[in-house]
N, CA, C and O atoms as a GROMACS GRO file, in nm:
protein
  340
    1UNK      N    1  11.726  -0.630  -9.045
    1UNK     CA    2  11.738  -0.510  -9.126
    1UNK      C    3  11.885  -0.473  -9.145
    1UNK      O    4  11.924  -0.431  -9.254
    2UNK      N    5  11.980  -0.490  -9.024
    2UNK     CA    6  12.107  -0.462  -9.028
    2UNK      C    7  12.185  -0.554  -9.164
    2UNK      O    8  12.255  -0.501  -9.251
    3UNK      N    9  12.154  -0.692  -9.157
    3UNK     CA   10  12.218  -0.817  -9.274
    3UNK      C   11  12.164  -0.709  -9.394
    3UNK      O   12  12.242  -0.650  -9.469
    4UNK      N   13  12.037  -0.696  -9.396
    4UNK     CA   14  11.998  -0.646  -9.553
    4UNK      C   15  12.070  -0.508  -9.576
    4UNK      O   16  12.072  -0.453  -9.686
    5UNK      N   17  12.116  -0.467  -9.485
    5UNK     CA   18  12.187  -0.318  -9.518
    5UNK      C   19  12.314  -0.370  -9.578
    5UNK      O   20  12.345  -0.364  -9.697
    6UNK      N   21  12.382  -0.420  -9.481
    6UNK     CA   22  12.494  -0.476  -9.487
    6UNK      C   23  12.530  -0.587  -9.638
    6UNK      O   24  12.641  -0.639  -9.649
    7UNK      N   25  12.440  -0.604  -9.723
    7UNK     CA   26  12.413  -0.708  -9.796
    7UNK      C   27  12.439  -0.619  -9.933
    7UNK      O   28  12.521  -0.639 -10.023
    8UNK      N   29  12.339  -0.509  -9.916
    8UNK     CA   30  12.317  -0.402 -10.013
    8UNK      C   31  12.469  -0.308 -10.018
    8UNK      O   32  12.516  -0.251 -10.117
    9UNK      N   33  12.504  -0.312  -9.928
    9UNK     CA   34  12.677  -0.203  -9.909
    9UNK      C   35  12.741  -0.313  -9.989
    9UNK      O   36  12.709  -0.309 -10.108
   10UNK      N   37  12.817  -0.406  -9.957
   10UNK     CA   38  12.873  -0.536  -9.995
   10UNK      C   39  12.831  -0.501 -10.189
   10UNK      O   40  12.894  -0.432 -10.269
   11UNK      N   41  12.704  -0.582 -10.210
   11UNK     CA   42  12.711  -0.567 -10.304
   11UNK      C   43  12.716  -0.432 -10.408
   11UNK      O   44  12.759  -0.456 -10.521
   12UNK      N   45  12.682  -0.322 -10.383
   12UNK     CA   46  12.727  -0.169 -10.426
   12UNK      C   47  12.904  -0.176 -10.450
   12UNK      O   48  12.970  -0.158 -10.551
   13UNK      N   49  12.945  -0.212 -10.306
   13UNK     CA   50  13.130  -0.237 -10.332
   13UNK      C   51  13.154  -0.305 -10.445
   13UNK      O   52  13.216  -0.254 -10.539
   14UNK      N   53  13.090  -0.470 -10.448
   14UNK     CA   54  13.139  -0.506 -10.570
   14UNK      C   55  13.134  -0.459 -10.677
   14UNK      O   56  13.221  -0.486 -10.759
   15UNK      N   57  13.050  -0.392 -10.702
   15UNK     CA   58  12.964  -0.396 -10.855
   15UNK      C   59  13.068  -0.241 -10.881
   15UNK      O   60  13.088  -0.200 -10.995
   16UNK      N   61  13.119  -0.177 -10.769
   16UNK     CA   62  13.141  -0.060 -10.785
   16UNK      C   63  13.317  -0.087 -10.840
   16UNK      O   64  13.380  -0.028 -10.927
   17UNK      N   65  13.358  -0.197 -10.747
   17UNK     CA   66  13.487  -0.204 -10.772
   17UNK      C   67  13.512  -0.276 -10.947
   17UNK      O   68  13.590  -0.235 -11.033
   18UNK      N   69  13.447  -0.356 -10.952
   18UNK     CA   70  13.424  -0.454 -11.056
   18UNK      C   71  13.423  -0.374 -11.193
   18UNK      O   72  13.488  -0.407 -11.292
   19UNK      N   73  13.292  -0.203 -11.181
   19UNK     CA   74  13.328  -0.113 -11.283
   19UNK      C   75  13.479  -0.066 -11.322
   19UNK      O   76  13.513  -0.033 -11.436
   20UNK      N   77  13.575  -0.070 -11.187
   20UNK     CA   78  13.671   0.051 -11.218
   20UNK      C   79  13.751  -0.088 -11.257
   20UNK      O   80  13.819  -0.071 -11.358
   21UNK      N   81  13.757  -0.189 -11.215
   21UNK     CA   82  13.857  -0.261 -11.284
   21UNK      C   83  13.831  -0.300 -11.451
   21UNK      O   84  13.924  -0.340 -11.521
   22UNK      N   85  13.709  -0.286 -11.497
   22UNK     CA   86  13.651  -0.286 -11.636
   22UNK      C   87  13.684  -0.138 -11.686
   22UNK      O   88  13.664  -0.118 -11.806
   23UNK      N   89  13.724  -0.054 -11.625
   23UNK     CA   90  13.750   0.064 -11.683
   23UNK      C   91  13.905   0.111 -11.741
   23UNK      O   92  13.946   0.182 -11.833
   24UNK      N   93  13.985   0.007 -11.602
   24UNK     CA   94  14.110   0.002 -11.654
   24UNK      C   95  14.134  -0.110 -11.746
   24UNK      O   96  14.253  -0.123 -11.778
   25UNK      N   97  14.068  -0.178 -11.787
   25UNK     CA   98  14.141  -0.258 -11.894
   25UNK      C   99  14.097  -0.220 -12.049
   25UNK      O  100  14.158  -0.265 -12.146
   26UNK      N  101  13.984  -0.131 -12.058
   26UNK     CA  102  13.947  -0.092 -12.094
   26UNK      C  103  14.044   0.039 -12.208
   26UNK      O  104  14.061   0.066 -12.327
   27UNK      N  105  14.079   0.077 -12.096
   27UNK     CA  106  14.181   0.228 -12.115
   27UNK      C  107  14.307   0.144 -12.185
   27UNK      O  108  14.350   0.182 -12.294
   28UNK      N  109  14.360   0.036 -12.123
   28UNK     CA  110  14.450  -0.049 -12.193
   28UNK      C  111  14.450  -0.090 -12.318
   28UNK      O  112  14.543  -0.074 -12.397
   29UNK      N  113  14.307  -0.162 -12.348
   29UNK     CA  114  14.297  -0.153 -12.510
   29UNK      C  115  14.314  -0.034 -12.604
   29UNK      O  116  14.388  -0.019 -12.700
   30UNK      N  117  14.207   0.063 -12.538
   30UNK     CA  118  14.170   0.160 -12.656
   30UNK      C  119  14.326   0.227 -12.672
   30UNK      O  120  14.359   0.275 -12.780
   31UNK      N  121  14.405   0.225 -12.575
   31UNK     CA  122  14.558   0.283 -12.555
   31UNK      C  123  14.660   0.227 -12.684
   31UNK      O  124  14.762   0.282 -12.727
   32UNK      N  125  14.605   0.118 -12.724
   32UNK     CA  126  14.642   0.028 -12.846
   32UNK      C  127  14.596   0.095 -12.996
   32UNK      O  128  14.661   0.076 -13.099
   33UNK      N  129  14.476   0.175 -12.989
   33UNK     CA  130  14.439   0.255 -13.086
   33UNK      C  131  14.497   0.326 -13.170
   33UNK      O  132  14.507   0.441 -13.128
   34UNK      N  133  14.549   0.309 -13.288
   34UNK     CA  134  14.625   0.424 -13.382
   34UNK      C  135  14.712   0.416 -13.346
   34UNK      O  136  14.744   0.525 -13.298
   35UNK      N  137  14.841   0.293 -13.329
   35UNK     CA  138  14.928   0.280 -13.292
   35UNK      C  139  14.987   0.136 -13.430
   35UNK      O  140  14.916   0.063 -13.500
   36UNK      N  141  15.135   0.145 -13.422
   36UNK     CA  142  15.180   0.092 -13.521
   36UNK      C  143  15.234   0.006 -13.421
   36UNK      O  144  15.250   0.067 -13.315
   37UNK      N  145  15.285  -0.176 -13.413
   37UNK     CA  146  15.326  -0.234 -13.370
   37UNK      C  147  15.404  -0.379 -13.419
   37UNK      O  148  15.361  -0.432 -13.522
   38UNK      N  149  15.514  -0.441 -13.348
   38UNK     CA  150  15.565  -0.548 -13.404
   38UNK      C  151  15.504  -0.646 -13.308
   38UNK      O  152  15.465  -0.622 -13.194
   39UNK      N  153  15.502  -0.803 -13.400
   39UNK     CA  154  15.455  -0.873 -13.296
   39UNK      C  155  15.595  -0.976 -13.250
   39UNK      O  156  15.664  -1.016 -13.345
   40UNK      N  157  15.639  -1.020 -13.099
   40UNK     CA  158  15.710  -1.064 -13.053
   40UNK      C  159  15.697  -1.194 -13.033
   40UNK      O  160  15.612  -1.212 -12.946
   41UNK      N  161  15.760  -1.332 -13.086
   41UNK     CA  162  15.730  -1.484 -12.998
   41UNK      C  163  15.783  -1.469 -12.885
   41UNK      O  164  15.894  -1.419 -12.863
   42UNK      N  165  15.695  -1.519 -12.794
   42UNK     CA  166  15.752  -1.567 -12.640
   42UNK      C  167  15.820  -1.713 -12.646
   42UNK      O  168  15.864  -1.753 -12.538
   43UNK      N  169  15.834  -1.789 -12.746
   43UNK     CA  170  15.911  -1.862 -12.801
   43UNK      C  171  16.046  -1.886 -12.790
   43UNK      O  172  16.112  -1.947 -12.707
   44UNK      N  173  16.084  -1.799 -12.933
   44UNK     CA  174  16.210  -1.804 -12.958
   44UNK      C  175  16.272  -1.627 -12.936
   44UNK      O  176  16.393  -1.607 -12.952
   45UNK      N  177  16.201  -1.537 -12.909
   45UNK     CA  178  16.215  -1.409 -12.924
   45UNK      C  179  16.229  -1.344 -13.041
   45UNK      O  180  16.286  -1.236 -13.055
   46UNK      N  181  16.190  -1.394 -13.106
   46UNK     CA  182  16.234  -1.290 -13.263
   46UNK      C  183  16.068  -1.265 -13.283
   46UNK      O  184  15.961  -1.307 -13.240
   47UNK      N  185  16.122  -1.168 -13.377
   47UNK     CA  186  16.005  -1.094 -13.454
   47UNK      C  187  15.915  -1.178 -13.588
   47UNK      O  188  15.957  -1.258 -13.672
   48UNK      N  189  15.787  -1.127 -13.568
   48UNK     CA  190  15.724  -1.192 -13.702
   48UNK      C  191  15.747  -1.082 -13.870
   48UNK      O  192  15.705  -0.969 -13.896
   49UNK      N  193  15.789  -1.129 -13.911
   49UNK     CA  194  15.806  -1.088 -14.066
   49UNK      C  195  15.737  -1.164 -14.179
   49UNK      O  196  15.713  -1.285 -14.176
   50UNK      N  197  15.706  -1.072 -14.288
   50UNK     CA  198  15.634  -1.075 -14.383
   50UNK      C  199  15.723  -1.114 -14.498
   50UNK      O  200  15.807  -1.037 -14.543
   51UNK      N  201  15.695  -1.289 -14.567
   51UNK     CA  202  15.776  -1.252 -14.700
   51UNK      C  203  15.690  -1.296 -14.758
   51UNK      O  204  15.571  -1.310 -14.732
   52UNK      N  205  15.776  -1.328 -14.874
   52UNK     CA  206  15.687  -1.365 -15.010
   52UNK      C  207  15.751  -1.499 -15.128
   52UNK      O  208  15.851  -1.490 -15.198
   53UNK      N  209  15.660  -1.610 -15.118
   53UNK     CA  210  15.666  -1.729 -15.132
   53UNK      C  211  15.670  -1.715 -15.309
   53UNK      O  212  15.676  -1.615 -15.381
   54UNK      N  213  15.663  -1.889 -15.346
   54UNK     CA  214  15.564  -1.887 -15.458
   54UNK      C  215  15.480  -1.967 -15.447
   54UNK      O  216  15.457  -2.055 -15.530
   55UNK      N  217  15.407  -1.946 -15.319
   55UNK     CA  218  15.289  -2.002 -15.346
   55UNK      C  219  15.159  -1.927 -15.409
   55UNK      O  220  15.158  -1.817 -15.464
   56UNK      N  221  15.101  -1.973 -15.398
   56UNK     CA  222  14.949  -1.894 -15.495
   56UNK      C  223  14.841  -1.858 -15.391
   56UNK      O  224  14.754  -1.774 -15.413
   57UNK      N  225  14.852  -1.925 -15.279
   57UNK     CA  226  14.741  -1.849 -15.151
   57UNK      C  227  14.786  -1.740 -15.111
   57UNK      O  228  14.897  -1.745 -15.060
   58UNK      N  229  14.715  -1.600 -15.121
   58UNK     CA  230  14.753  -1.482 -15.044
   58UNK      C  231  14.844  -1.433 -15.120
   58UNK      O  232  14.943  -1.375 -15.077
   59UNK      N  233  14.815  -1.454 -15.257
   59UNK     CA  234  14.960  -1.399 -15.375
   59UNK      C  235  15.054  -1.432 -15.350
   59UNK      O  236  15.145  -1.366 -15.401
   60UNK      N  237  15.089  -1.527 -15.279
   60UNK     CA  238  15.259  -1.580 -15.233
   60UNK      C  239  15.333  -1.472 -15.086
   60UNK      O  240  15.444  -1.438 -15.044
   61UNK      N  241  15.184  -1.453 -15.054
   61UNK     CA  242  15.299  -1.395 -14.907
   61UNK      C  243  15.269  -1.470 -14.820
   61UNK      O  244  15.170  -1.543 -14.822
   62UNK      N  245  15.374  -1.459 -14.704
   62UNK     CA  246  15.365  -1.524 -14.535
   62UNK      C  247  15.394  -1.510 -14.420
   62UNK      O  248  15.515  -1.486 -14.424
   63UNK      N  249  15.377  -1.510 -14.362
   63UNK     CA  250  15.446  -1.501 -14.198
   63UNK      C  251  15.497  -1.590 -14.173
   63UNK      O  252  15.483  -1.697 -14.234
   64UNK      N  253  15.628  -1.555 -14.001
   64UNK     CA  254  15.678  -1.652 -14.006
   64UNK      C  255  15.790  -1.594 -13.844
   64UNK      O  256  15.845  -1.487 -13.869
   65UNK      N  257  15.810  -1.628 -13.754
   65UNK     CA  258  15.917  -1.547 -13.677
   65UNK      C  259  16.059  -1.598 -13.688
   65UNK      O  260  16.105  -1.694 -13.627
   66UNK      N  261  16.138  -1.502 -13.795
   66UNK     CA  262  16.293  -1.486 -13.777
   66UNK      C  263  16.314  -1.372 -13.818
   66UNK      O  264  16.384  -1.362 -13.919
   67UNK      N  265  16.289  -1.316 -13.789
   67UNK     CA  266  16.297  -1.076 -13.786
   67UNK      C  267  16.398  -1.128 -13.621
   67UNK      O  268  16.358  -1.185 -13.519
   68UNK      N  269  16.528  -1.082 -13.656
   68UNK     CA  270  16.584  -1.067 -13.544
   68UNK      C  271  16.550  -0.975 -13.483
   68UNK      O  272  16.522  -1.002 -13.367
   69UNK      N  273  16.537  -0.849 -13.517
   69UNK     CA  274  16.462  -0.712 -13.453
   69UNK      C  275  16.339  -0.635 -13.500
   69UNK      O  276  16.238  -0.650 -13.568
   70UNK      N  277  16.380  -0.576 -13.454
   70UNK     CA  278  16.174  -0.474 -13.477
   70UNK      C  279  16.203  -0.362 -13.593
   70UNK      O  280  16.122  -0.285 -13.644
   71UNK      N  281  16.340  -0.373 -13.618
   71UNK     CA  282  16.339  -0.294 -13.773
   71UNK      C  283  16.295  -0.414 -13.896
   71UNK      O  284  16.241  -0.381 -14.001
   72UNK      N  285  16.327  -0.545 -13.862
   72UNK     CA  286  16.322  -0.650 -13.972
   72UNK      C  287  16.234  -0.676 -13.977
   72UNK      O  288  16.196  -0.731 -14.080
   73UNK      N  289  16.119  -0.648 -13.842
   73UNK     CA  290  15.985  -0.696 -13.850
   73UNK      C  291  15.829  -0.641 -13.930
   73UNK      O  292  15.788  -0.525 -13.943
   74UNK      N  293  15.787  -0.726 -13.958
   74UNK     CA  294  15.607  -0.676 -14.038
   74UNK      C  295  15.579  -0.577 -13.920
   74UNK      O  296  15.601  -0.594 -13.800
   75UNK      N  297  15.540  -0.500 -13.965
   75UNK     CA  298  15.428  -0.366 -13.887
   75UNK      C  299  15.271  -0.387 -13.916
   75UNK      O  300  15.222  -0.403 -14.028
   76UNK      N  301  15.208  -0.383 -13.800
   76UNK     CA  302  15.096  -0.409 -13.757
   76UNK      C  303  15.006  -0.271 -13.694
   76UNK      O  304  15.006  -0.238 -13.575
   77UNK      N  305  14.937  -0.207 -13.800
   77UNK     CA  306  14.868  -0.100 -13.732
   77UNK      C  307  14.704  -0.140 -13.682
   77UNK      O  308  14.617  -0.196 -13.747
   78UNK      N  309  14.701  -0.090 -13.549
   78UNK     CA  310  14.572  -0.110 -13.509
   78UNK      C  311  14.474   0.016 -13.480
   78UNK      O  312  14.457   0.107 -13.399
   79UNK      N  313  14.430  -0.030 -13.579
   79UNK     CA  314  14.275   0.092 -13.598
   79UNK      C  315  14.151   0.033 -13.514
   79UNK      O  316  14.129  -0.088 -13.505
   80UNK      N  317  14.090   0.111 -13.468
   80UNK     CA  318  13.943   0.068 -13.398
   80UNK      C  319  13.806   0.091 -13.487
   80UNK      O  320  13.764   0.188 -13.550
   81UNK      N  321  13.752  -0.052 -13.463
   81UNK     CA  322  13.692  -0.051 -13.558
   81UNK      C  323  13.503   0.056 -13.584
   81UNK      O  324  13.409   0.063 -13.664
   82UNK      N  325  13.543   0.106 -13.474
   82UNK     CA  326  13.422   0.220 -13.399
   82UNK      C  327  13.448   0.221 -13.281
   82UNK      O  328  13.509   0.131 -13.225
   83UNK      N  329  13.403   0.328 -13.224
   83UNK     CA  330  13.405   0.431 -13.119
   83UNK      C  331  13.412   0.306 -13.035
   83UNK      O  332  13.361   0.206 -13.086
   84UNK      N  333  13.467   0.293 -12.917
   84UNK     CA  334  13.458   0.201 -12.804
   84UNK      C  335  13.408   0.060 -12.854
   84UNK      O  336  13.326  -0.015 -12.802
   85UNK      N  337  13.508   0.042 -13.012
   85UNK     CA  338  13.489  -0.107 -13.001
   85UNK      C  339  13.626  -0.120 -13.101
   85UNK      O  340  13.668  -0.230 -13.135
   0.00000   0.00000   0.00000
């Protein structure tokens, strides 16, 4: 009877700890919500920027990372696409 107690605590801990770590990553995303952002290569370090080609896919625009900084760079707003998703 003691193992099955002991079995049942154990697993309550996990399941309990396991929520709060799903809660903080959680808070991390949605924290991303309604926020404007540049994106960075771990690469070369520069920024991704938006130009415009002549090609004919996508009306002639593109990406590409040489935005030396985050003023030169494309802006990226992230909206959620419903409540807790």
């Amino acid at each position: 009877m003691a193992r099955f107690i002991l079995a049942l605590f154990g697993a309550a801990t996990l399941l309990g700890s396991t929520a709060h770590a799903s809660e903080e990553n959680s808070d991390a995303v949605f924290g991303l919500a309604q926020g404007c952002y540049a994106v960075q290569s771990l690469h070369n370090d520069r920024f991704m920027r938006r130009y415009k080609t002549n090609g004919t896919i996508n009306n002639g625009w593109s990406f590409d990372f040489r935005a030396e900084n985050a003023g030169q760079a494309a802006s990226f707003y992230f909206k959620p696409s419903g409540f807790g998703t």
